[in-house]
N, C-alpha and C positions, 0 to 999 in steps of 0.2 A: 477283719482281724484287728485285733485289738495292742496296740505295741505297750509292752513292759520296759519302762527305764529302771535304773536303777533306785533302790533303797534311801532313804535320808538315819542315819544313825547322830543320834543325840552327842553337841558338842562337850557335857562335861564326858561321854565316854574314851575320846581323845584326849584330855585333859588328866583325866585319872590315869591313863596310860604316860603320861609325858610326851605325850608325839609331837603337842603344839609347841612346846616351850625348848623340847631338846633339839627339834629336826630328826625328821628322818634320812637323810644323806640325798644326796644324788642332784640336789640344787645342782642348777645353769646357772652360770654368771648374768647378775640382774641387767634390766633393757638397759644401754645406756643411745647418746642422741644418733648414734649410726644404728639400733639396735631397734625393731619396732616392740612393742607394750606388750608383754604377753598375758592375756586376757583371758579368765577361765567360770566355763558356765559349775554349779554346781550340779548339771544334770544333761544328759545328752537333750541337745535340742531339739526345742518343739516348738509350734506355732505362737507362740507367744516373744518366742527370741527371734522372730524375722526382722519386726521392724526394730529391733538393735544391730541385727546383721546390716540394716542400710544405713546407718550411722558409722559403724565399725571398717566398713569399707572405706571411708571418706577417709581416712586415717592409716597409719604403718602400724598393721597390729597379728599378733599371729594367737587365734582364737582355739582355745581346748573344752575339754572338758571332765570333770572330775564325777565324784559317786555322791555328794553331798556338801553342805554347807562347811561342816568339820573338814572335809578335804581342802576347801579352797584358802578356809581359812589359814589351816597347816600348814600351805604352799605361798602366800604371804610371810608368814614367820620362819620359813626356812630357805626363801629366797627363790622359790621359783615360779612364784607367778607373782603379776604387777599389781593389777587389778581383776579383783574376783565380784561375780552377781549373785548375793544371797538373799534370803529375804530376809526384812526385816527383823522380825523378832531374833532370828541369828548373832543381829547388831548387839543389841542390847544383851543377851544372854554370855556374850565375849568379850562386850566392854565390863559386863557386870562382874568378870572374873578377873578383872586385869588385865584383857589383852589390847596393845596399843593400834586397834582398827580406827579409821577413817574415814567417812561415809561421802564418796564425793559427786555424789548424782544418785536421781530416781530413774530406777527400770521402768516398774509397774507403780501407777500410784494408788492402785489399789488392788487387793487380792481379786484373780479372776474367775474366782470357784461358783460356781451353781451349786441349787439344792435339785435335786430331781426327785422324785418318786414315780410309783409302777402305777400302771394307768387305773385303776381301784382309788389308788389317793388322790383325793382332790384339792385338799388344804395341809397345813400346818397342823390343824386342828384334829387330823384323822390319823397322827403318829403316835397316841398312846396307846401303847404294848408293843408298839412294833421296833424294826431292828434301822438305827440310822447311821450307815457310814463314813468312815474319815479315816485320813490317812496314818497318824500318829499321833500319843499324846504331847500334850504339849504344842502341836504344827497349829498353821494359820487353819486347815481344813477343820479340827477340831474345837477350836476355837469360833469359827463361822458356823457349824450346825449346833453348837450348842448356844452361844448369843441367840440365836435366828429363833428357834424355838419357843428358846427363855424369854423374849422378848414378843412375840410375836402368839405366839402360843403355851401362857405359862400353868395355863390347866393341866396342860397334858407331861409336860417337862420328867415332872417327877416318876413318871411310868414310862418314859423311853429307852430303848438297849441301846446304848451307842455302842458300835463295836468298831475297834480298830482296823482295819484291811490297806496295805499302802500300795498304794499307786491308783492311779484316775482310771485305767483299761482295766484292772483289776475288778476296780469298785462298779464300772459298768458293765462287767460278763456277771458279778454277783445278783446285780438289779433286775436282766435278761434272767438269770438261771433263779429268782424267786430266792437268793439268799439271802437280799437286804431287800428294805420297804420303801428308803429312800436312801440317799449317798450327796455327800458334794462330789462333787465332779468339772474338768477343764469342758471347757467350751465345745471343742474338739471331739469330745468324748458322748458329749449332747449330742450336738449335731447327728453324730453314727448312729447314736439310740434312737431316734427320728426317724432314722431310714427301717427301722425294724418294728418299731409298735409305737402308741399314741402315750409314750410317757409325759411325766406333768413337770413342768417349771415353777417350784415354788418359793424361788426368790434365788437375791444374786448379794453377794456384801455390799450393796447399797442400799439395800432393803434393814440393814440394821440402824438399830435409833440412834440420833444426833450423834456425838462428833467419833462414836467408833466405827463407823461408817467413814471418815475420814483417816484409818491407819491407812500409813504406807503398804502397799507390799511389798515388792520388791527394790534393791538398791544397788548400787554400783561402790565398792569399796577398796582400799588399798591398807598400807599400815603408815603410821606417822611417817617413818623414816622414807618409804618412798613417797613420800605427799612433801616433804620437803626437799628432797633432792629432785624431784621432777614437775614441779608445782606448772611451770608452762605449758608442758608436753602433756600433762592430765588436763589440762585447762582447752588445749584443743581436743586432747578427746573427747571432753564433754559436750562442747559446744558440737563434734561432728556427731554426736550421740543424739543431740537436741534437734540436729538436723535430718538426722534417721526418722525422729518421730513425727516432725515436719511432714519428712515425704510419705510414711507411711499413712495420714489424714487427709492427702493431696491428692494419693493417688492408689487406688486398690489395685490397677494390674500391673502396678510394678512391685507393688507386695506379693501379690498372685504367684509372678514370674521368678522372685528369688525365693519362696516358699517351695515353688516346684522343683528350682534348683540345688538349693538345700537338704529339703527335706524329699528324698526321692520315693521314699517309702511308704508313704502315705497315701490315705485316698484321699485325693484334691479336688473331687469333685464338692468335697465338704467344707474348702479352706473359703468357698464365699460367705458361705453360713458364718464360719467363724471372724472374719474380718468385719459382717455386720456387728457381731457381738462384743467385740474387741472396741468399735467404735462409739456404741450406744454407750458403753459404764465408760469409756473414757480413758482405757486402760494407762496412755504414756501420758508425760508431760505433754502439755499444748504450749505451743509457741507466746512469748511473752507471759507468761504465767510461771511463777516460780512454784515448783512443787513440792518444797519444803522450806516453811518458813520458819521459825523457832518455835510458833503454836502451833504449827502441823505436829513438828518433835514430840514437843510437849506430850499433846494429844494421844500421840503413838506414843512412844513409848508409856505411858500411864494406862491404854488400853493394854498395851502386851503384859505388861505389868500383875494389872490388876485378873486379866483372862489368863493364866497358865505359865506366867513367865518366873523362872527362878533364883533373880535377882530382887533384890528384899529394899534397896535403897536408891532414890532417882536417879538415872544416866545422865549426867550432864550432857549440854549441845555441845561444847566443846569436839565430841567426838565427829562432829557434821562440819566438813569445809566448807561454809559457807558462803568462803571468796569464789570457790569455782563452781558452787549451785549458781551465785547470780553471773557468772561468766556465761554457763550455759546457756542462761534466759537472755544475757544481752545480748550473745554474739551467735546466736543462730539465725542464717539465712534461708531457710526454709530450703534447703539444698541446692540452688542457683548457683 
C-alpha cells in the first residue's frame, strides 16, 4: 500500500490571500534559552527525514509538521515555528517577494527523485508520445523530468505529455495501473515498484548536465529576526544536524532502527534498498565539506530561476547564514 501525504500548494497563493504578511492568529510565544526550537517539516515524514531525525535528537527541539512549504513559511512570519525544511526553490520564490527568510543549513543537497518507466521502456529515447509524470508545476519533480529528457533525450521532448499528478505513491499506482509511461518518483516508491514488476531506472538528478545537477534540494530555514536573536542556539543545531548526517553514513542500522521507530507505517523491508540509494547520490552533507558555498547559491539559484522559477531578478546570498553553514562543517563531531 502506497501512503498519500499531503498536497504542496504554490506559495504566492498564501500571499495573494495575506496569510504570510498578516498572520494567522494562534502563534506560541517564540523558543526562548529554557524553551527547545520548534522545528517543522513541510510534510509528514518520510525516509528521507530519518537521518535529520538523528541530528535533531542531539539537541532541545520539539519537531511538527505542516501541509507544505507556504505553511512553514507562514509559521516563521507569524511566530510559531523557529526553523522550517523547505526545498529550495521555495527560498528563492519568498525572498523573491520580499519575505525576510534565512537559509541556515542544507537538508538534502540534492533533489532525491528518480525517473522510472513501465518495463516496455527502455530509454529516455522511447517517451515520444507517451505520458511523463510529476508532481506540480513549477516543483523540483517537474523541473527534473523535463531537464532530464530535454537534455538527455531532445528528439523526443517536443512530443511528450507531461501530466501533473502530486504525490510519489500517487504517481507509482498511476505507473502499475498503465496511466503514466514513466513518473519521477522518491526512492521509496521505487524500491515497492521492484517488488511488483521489472520496472526501469532511467536516471536520477545527477544524471543532468553540468552544474544543475549541482542545485540544492532541500534547506533548513528560519526568518532574519530569529537568526539574530538566536544566532548560538541555531548554530548548535546545525552543527547537531551535521552530526545527524555523520551518523547516518557511519552507520545504516542505526538509521534502520529510528526509521522503524518513526516511521511505523511502512514496509521496512524496503528501507535497506533505500538507505543504498540515499548513500550512492550522496543525499546529506558529508562531514568536512561545506554544502553551500556562494557558487553552489549562485548555481542554484540561476538553475531554479532559469527552469520554472517566478522571480525575474537574482537572489542575493545574503539570504544564506553563512556563519553558521561553516559552523556546521567545523564543528561536527561525527556524533561521538
Amino acid at each position: 500500500m502506497f501512503k498519500i501525504s499531503m498536497s504542496k500548494y504554490p506559495l504566492a497563493l498564501l500571499l495573494s490571500a495575506g496569510l504570510l504578511l498578516t498572520g494567522c492568529g494562534g502563534g506560541e510565544e517564540a523558543a526562548g534559552p529554557d524553551k527547545p526550537l520548534r522545528v517543522f517539516y513541510a510534510s509528514a515524514l518520510d525516509p528521507g527525514d530519518i537521518a535529520d531525525v538523528m541530528g535533531l535528537e542531539k539537541v532541545p527541539t520539539k519537531v511538527g509538521t505542516l501541509t507544505d512549504d507556504s505553511a512553514v513559511i507562514a509559521g516563521l512570519l507569524r511566530g510559531s515555528v523557529d526553523v522550517g525544511n523547505v526545498d529550495m526553490q521555495a527560498v528563492f520564490e519568498a525572498a523573491g517577494q520580499g519575505i525576510p527568510i534565512k537559509v541556515i543549513y542544507v537538508s538534502k543537497v540534492t533533489p532525491e527523485f528518480v525517473m522510472v518507466s513501465r518495463p516496455e521502456i527502455d530509454s529516455l529515447k522511447d517517451l515520444g508520445g507517451k505520458r511523463v509524470g510529476y508532481h506540480a508545476k513549477g516543483s523540483q519533480t517537474e523541473v527534473f523530468v523535463q531537464q532530464l529528457i530535454k537534455e538527455k533525450a531532445p528528439e523526443v521532448y517536443d512530443d511528450v505529455n507531461f501530466v501533473g499528478l502530486e504525490e510519489s505513491p500517487r504517481r507509482a499506482q498511476a505507473l502499475v495501473g498503465n496511466k503514466l509511461d514513466a513518473t519521477s518518483l522518491e526512492p521509496i516508491d521505487f524500491a515497492q515498484l521492484q517488488k511488483e514488476g521489472e520496472f526501469n531506472l532511467l536516471g536520477s538528478w545527477k544524471d543532468l548536465p553540468g552544474e544543475s545537477q549541482d542545485a540544492i534540494g532541500n534547506v533548513w530555514i528560519t526568518t532574519e529576526e530569529i537568526y539574530e536573536k538566536n544566532e548560538s542556539r541555531l548554530s548548535d543545531l546545525v552543527v547537531a544536524l551535521q552530526a545527524g548526517y555523520d551518523d547516518f553514513y557511519a552507520d545504516e542500522q542505526k538509521w534502520l532502527s529510528i526509521g522503524e521507530a518513526e516511521l511505523p507505517d511502512i514496509d521496512h523491508s524496503l528501507m535497506p534498498d533505500v538507505y543504498a540509494a540515499y548513500k550512492q547520490i550522496g543525499l546529506y552533507p558529508v562531514k568536512g565539506q561545506s554544502p553551500l558555498t556562494e557558487e553552489i547559491f549562485e548555481n542554484s539559484e540561476q538553475f531554479y530561476r532559469e527552469y520554472g522559477g517566478s522571480w525575474e531578478e537574482p537572489i542575493g546570498k545574503d539570504v544564506v547564514a553563512f556563519d553558521l553553514v561553516d559552523a556546521a562543517v567545523e564543528g561536527s563531531d561525527g556524533g561521538n
